[in-house]
Backbone and ligand atoms as CSV (ligand in chain L), in Angstrom:
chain,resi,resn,atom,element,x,y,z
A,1,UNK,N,N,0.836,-1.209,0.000
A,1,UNK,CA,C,0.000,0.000,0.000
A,1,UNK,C,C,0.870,1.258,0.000
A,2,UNK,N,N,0.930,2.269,-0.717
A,2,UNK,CA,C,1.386,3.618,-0.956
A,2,UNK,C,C,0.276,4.476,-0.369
A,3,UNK,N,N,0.521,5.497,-0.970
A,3,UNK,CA,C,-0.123,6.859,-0.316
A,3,UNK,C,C,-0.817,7.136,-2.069
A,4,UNK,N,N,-0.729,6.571,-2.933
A,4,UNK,CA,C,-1.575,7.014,-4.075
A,4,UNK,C,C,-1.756,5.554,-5.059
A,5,UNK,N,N,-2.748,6.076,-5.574
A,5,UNK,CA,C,-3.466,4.816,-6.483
A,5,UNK,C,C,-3.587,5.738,-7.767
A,6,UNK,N,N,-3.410,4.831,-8.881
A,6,UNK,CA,C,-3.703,5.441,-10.077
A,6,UNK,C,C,-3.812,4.485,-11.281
A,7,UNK,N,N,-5.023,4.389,-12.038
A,7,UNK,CA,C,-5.737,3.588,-13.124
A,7,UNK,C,C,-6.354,3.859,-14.088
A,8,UNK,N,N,-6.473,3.493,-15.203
A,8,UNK,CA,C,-7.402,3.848,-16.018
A,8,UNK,C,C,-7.808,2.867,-16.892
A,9,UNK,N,N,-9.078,3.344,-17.474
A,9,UNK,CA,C,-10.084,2.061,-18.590
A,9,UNK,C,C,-10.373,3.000,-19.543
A,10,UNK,N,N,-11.059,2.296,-20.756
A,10,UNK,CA,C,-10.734,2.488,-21.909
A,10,UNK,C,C,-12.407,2.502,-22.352
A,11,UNK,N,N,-12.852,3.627,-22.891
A,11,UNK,CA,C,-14.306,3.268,-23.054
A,11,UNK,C,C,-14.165,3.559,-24.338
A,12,UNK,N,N,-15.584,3.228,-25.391
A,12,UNK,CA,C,-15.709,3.738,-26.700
A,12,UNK,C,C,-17.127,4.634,-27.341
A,13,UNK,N,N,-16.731,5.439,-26.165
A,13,UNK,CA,C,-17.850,6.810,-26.069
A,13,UNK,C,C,-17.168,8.234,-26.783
A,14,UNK,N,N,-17.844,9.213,-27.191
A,14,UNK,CA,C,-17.027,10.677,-27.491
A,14,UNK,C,C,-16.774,11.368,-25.963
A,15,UNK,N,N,-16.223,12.240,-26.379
A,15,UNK,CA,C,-15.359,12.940,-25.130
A,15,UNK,C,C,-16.194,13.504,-24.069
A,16,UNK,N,N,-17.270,14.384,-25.111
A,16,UNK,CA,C,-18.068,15.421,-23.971
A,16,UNK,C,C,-19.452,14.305,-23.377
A,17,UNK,N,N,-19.436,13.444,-24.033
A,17,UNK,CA,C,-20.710,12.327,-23.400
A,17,UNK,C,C,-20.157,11.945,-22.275
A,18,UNK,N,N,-18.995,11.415,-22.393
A,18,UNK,CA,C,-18.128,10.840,-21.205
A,18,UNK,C,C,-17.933,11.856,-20.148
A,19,UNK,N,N,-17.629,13.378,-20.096
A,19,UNK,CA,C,-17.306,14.111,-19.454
A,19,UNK,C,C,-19.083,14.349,-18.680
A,20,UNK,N,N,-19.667,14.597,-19.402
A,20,UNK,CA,C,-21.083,14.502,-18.647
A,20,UNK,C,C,-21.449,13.666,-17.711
A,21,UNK,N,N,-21.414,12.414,-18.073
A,21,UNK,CA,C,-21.429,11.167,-17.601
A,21,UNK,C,C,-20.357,11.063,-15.760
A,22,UNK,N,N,-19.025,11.339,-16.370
A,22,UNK,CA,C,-18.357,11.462,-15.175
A,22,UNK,C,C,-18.938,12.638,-14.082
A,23,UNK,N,N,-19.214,13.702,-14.136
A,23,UNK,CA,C,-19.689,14.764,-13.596
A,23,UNK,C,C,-20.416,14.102,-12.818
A,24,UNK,N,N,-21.662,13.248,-13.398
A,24,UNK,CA,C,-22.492,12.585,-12.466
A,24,UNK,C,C,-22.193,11.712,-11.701
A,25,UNK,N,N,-20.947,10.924,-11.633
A,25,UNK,CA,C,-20.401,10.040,-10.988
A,25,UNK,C,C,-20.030,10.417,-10.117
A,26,UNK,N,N,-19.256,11.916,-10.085
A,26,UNK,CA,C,-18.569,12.699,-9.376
A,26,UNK,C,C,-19.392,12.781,-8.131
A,27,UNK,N,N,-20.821,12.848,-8.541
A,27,UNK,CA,C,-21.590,13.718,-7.440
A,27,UNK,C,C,-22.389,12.407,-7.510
A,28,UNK,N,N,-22.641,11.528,-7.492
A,28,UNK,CA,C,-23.032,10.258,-6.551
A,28,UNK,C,C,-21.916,9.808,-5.924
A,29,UNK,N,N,-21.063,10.029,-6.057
A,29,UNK,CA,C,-20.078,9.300,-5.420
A,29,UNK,C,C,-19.524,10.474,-3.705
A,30,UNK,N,N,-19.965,11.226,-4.114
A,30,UNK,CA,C,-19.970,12.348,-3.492
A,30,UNK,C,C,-18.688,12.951,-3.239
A,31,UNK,N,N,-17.851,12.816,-4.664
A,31,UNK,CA,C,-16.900,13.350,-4.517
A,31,UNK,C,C,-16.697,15.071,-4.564
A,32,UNK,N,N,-16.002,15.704,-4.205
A,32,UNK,CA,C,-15.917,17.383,-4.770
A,32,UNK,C,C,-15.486,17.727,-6.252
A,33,UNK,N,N,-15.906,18.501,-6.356
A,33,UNK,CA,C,-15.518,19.211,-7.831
A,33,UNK,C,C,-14.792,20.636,-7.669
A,34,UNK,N,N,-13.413,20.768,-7.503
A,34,UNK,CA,C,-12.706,22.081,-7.167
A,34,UNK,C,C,-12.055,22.452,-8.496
A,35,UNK,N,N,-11.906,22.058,-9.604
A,35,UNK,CA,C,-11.360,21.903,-10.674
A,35,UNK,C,C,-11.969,21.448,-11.983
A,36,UNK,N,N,-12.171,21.822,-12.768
A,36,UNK,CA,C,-12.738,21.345,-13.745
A,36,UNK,C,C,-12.371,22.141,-15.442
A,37,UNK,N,N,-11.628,21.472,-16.061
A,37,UNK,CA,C,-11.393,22.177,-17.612
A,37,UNK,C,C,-11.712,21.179,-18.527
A,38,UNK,N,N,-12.484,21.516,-19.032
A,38,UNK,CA,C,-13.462,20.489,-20.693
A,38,UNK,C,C,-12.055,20.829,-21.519
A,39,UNK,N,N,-11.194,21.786,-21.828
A,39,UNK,CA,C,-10.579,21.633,-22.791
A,39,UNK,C,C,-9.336,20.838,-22.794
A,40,UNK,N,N,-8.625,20.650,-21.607
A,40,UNK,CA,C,-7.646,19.471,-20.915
A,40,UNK,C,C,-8.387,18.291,-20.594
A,41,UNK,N,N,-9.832,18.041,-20.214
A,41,UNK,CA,C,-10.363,16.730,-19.775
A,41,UNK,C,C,-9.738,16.404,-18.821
A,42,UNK,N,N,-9.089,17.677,-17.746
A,42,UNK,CA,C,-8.666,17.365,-15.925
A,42,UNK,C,C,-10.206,17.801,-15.476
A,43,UNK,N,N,-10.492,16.625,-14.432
A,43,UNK,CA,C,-10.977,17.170,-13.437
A,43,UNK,C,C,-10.143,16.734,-11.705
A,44,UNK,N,N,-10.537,17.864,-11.068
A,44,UNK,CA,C,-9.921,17.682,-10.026
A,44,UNK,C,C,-10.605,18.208,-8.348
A,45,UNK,N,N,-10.647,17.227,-7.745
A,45,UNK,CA,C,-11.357,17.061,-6.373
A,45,UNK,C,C,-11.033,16.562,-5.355
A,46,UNK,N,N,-11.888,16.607,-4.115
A,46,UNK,CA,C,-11.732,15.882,-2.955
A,46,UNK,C,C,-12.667,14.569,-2.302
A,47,UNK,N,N,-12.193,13.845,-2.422
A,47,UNK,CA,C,-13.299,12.498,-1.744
A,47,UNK,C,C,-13.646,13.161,-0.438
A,48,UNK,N,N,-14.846,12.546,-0.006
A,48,UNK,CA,C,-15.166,13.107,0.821
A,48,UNK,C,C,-14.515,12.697,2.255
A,49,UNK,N,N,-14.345,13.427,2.892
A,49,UNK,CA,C,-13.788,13.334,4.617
A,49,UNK,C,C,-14.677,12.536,5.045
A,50,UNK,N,N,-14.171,11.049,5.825
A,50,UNK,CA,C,-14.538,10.409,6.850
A,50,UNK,C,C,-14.002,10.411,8.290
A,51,UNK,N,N,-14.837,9.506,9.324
A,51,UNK,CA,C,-14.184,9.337,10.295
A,51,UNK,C,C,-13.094,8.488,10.429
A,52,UNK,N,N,-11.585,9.433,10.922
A,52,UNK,CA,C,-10.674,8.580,10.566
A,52,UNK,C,C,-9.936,9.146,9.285
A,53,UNK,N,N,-10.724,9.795,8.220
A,53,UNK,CA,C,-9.631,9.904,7.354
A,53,UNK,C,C,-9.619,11.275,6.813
A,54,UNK,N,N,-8.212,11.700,6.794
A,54,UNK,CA,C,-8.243,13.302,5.888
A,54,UNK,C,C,-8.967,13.090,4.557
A,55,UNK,N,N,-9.337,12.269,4.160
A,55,UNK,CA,C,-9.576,12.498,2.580
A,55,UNK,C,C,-8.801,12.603,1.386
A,56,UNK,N,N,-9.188,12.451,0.357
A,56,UNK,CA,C,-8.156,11.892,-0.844
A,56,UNK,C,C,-8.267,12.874,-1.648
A,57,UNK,N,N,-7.246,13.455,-2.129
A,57,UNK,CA,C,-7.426,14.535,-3.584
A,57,UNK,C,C,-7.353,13.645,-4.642
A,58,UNK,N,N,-8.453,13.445,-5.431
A,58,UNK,CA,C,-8.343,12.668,-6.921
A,58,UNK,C,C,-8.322,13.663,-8.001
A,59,UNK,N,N,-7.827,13.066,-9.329
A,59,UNK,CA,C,-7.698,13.837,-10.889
A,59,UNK,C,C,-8.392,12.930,-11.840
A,60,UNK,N,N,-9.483,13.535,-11.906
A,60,UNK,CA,C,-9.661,12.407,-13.074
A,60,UNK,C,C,-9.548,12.701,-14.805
A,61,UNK,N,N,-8.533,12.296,-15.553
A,61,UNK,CA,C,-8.218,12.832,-16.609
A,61,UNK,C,C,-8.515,12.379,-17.869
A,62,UNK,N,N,-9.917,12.217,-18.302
A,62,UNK,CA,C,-10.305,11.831,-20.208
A,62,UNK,C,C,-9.222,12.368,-21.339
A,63,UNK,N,N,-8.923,11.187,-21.863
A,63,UNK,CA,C,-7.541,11.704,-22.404
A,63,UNK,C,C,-8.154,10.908,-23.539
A,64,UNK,N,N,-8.251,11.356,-25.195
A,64,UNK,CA,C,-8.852,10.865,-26.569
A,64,UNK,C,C,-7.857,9.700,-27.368
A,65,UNK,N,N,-8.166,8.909,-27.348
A,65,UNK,CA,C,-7.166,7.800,-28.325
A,65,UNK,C,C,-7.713,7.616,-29.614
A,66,UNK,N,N,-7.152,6.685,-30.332
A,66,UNK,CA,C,-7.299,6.320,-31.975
A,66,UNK,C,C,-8.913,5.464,-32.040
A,67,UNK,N,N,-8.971,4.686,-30.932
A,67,UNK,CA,C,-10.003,3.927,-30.901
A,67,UNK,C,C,-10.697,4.155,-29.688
A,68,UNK,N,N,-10.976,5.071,-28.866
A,68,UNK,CA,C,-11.866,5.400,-27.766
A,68,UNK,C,C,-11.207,6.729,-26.965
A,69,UNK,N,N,-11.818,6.551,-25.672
A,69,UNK,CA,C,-11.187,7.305,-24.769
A,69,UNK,C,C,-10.774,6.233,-23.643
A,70,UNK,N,N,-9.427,7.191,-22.963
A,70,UNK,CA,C,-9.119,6.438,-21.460
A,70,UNK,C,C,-9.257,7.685,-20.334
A,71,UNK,N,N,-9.796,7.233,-19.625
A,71,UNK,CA,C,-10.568,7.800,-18.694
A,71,UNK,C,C,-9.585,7.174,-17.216
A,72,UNK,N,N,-8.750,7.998,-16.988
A,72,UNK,CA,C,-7.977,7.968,-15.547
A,72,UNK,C,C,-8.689,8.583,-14.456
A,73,UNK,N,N,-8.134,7.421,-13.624
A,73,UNK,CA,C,-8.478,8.336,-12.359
A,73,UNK,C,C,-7.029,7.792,-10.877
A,74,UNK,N,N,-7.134,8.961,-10.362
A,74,UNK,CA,C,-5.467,8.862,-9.744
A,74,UNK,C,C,-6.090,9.420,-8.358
A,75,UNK,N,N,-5.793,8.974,-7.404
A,75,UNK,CA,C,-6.448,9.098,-5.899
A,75,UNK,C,C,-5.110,9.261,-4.720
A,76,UNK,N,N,-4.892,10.240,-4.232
A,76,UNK,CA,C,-3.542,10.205,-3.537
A,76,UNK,C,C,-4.218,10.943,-2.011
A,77,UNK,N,N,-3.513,10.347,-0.924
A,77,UNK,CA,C,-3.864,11.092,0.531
A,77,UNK,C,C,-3.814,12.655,0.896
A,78,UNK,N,N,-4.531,13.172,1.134
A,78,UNK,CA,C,-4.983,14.703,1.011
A,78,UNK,C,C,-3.610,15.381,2.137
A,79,UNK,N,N,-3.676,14.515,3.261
A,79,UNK,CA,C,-2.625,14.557,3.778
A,79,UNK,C,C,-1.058,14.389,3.812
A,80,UNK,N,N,-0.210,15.961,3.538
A,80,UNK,CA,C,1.049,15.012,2.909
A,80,UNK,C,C,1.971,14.315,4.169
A,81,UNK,N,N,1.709,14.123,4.966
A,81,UNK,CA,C,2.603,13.399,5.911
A,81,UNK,C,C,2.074,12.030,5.922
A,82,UNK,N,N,1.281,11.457,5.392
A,82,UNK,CA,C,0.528,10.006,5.693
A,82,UNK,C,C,0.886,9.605,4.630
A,83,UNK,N,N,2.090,8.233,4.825
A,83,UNK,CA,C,2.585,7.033,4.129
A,83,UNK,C,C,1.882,6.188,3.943
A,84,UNK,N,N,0.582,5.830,4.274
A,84,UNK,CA,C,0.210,4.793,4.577
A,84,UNK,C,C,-1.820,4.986,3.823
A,85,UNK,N,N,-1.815,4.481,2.562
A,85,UNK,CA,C,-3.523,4.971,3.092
A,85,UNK,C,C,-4.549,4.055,2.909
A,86,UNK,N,N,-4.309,2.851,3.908
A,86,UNK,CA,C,-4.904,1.660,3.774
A,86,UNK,C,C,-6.277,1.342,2.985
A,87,UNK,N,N,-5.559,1.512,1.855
A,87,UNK,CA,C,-6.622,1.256,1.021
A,87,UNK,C,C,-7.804,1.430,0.584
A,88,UNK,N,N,-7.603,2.953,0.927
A,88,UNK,CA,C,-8.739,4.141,0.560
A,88,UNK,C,C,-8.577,4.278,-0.760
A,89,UNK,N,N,-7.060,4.698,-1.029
A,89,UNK,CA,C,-7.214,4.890,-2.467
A,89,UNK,C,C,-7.651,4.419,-3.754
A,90,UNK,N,N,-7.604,2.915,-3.759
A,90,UNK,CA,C,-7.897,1.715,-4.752
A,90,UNK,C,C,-9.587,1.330,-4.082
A,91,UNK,N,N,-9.735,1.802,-3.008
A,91,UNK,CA,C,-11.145,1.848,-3.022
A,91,UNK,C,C,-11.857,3.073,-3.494
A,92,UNK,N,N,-11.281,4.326,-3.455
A,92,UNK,CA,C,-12.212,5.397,-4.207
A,92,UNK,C,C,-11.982,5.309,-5.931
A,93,UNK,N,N,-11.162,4.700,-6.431
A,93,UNK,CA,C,-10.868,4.029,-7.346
A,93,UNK,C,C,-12.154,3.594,-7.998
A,94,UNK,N,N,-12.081,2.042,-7.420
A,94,UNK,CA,C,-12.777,1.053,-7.939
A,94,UNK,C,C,-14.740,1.806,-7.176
A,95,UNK,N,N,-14.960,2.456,-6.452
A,95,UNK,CA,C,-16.252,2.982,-6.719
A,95,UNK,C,C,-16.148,3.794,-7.382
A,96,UNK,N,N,-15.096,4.903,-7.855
A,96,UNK,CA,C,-15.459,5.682,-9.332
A,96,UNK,C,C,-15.809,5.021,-10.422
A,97,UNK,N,N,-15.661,3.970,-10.724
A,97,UNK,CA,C,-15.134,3.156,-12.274
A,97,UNK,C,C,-16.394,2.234,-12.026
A,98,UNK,N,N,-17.190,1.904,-10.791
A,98,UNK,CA,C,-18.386,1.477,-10.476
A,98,UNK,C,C,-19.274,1.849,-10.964
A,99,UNK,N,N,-19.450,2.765,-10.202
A,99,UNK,CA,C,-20.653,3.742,-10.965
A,99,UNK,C,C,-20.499,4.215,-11.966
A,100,UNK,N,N,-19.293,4.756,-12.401
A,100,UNK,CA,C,-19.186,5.127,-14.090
A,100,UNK,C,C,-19.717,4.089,-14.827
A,101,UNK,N,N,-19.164,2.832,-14.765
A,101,UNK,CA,C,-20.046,1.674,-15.632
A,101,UNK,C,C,-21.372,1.888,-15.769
A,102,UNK,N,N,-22.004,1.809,-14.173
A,102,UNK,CA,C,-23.394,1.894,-14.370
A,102,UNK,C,C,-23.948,3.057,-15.293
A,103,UNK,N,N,-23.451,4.023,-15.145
A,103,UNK,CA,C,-24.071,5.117,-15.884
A,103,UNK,C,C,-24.009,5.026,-17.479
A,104,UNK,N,N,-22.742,4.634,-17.736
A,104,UNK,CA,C,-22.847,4.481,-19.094
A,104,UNK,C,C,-23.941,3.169,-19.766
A,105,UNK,N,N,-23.632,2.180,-18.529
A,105,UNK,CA,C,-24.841,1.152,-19.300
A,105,UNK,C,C,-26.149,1.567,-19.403
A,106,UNK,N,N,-26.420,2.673,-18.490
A,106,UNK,CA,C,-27.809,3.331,-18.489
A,106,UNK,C,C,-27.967,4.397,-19.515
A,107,UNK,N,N,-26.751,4.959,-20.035
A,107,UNK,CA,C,-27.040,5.559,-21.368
A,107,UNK,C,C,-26.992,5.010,-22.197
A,108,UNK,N,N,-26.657,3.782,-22.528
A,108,UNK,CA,C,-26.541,2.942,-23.413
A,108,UNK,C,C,-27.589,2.398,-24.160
A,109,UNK,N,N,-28.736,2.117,-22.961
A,109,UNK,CA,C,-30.080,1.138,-22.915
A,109,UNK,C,C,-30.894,2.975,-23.049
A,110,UNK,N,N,-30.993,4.014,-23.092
A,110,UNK,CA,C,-31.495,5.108,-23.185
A,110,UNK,C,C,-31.495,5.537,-24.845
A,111,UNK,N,N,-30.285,5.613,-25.074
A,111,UNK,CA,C,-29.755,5.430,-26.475
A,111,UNK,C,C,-30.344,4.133,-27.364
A,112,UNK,N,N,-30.505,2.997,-27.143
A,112,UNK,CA,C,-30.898,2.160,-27.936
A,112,UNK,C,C,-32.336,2.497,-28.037
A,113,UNK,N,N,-33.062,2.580,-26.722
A,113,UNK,CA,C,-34.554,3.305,-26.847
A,113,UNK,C,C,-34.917,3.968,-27.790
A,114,UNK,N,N,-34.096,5.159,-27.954
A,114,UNK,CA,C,-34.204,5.891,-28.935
A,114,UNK,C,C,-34.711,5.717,-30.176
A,115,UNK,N,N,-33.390,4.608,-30.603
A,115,UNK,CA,C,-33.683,4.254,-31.740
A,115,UNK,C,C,-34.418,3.187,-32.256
A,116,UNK,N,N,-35.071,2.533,-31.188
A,116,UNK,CA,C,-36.011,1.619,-31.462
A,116,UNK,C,C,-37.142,2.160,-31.359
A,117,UNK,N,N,-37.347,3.301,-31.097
A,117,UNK,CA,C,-38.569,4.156,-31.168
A,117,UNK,C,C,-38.698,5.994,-31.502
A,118,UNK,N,N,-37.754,5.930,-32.600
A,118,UNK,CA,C,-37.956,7.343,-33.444
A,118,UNK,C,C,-38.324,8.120,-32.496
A,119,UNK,N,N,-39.831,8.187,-33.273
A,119,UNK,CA,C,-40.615,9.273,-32.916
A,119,UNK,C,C,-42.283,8.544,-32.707
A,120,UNK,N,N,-42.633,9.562,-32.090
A,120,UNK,CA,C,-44.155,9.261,-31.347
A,120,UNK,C,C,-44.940,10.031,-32.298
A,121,UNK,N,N,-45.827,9.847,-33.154
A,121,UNK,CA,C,-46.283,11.334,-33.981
A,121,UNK,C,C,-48.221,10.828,-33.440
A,122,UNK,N,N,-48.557,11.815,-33.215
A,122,UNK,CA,C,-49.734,12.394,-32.350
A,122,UNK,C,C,-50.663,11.730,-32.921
A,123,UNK,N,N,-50.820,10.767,-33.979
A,123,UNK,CA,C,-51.932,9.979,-34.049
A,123,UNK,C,C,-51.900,8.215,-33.557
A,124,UNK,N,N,-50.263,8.422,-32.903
A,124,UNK,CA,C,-50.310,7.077,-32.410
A,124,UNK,C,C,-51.059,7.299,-31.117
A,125,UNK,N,N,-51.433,8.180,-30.639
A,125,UNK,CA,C,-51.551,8.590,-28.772
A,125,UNK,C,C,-52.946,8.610,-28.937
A,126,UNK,N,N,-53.838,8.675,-30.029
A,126,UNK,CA,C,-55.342,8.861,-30.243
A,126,UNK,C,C,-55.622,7.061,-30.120
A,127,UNK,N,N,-56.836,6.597,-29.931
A,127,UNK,CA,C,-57.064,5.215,-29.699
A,127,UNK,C,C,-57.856,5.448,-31.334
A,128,UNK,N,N,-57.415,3.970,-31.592
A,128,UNK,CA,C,-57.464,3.393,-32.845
A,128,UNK,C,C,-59.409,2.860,-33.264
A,129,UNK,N,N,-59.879,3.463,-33.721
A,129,UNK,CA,C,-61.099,3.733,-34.572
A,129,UNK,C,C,-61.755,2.151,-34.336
A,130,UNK,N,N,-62.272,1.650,-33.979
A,130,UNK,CA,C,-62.782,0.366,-34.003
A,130,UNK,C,C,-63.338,0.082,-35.641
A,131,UNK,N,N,-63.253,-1.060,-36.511
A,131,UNK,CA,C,-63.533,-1.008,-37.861
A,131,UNK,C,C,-65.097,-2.160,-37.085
A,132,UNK,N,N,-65.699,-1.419,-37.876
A,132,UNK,CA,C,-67.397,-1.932,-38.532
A,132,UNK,C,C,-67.159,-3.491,-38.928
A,133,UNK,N,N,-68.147,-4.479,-38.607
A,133,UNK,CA,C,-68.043,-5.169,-39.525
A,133,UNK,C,C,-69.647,-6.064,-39.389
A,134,UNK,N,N,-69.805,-6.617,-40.006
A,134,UNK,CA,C,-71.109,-7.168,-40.392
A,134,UNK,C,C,-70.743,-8.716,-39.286
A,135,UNK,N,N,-72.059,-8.609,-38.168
A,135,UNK,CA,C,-71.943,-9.473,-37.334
A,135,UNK,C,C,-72.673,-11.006,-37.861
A,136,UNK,N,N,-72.691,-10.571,-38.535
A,136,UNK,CA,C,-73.302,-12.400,-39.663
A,136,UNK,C,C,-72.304,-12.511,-40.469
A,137,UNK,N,N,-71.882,-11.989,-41.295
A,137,UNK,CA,C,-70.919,-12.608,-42.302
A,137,UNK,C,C,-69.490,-12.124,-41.703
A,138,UNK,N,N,-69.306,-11.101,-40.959
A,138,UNK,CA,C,-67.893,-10.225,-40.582
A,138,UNK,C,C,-67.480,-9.207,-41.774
A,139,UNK,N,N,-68.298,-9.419,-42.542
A,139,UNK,CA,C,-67.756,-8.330,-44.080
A,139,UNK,C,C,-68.153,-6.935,-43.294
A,140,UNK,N,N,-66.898,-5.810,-43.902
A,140,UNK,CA,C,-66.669,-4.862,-43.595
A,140,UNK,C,C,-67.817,-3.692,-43.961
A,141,UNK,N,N,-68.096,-2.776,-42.787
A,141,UNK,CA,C,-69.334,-2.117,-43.197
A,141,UNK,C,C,-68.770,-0.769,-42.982
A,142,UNK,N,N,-69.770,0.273,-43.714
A,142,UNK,CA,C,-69.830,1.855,-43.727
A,142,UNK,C,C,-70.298,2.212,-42.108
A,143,UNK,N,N,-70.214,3.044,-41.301
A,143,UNK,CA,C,-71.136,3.657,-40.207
A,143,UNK,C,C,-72.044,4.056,-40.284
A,144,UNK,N,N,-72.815,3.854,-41.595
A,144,UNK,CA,C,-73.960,4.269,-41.633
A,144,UNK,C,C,-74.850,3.630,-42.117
A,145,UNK,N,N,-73.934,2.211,-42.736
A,145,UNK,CA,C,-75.265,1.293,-43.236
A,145,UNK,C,C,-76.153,0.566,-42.211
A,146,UNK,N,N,-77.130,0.188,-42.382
A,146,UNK,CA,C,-78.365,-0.384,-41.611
A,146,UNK,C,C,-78.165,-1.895,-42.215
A,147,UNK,N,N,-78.144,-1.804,-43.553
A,147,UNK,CA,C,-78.151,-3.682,-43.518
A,147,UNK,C,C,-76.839,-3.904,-44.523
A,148,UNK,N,N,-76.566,-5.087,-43.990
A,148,UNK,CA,C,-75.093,-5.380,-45.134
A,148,UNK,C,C,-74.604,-5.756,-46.123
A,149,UNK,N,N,-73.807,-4.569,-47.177
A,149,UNK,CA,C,-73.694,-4.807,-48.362
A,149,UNK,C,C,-73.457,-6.335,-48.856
A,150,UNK,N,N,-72.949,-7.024,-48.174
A,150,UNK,CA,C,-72.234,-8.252,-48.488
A,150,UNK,C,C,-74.019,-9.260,-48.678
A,151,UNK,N,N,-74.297,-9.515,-47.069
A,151,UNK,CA,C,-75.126,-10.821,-47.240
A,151,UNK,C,C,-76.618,-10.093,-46.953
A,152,UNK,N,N,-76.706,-8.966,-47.085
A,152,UNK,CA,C,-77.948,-7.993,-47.170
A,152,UNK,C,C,-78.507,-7.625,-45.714
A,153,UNK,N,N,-78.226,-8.485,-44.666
A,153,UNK,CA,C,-79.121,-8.804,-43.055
A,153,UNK,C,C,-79.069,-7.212,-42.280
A,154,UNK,N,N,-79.871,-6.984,-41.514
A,154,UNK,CA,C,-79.801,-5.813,-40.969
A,154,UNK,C,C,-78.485,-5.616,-39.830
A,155,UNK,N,N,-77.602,-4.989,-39.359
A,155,UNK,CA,C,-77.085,-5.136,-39.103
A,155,UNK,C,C,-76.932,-4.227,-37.161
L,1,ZN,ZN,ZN,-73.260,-9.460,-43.661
């Protein structure tokens, strides 16, 4: 165990989806946000203070590759005299990269929605016209006929 942890994964999202995405992680996770530049893809914060612990300054840095993004995140003891940070760090770690998953699988299944369902256009939301039909033969009738074209019966 050191005094800092540092990792990263490899997603195949665009930059500013991902940066959105993390933001929200940020703040379920209830980390701080003291830092933040979209045009470097640093962000930079504080885990939150427990009992027992100064708290961790993390960076989390979206950095663009050939085939995705890698999405770091680096967690070091807020405190600089503490050698030791039993395993806070690789735990604020692995719940950043937690919930980041989740979120992206939830945009994922949001996104497919989408496109399995265009658009809604205002005559799907009206209920569908019941069709007429001739209760002796079932042949299709006008709303206004009285007996039916087909087998003549009143209807
Ligand atoms: Zn009929």
């Amino acid at each position: 165990m050191a005094r800092e942890y540092e990792t990263f994964k490899e997603y195949l999202l665009d930059k500013s989806t991902l940066l959105t995405i993390i933001l929200k992680t940020l703040k379920l996770c209830k980390f701080s946000v003291q830092e933040w530049n979209e045009s470097t893809g640093r962000i930079q914060g504080k885990t939150r203070v427990s009992f027992g612990s100064w708290g961790e300054n993390y960076t989390v840095s979206v950095i663009k590759e050939d085939n995705g993004v890698r999405v770091f995140f680096n967690s070091k003891c807020a405190m600089p005299t503490q050698v030791i940070d039993w395993g806070k760090n690789k735990e604020n770690s692995e719940q950043f990269y937690k919930v980041l998953d989740r979120l992206i699988e939830e945009e994922k299944e949001n996104e497919a929605r989408k496109l399995r369902h265009p658009k809604v256009v205002a005559k799907d939301l009206k209920p569908k016209q019941k069709e007429l039909k001739c209760k002796h033969c079932k042949a299709k009738l006008d709303k206004d006929d009285t007996f039916c074209p087909e087998c003549g019966r009143k209807v």
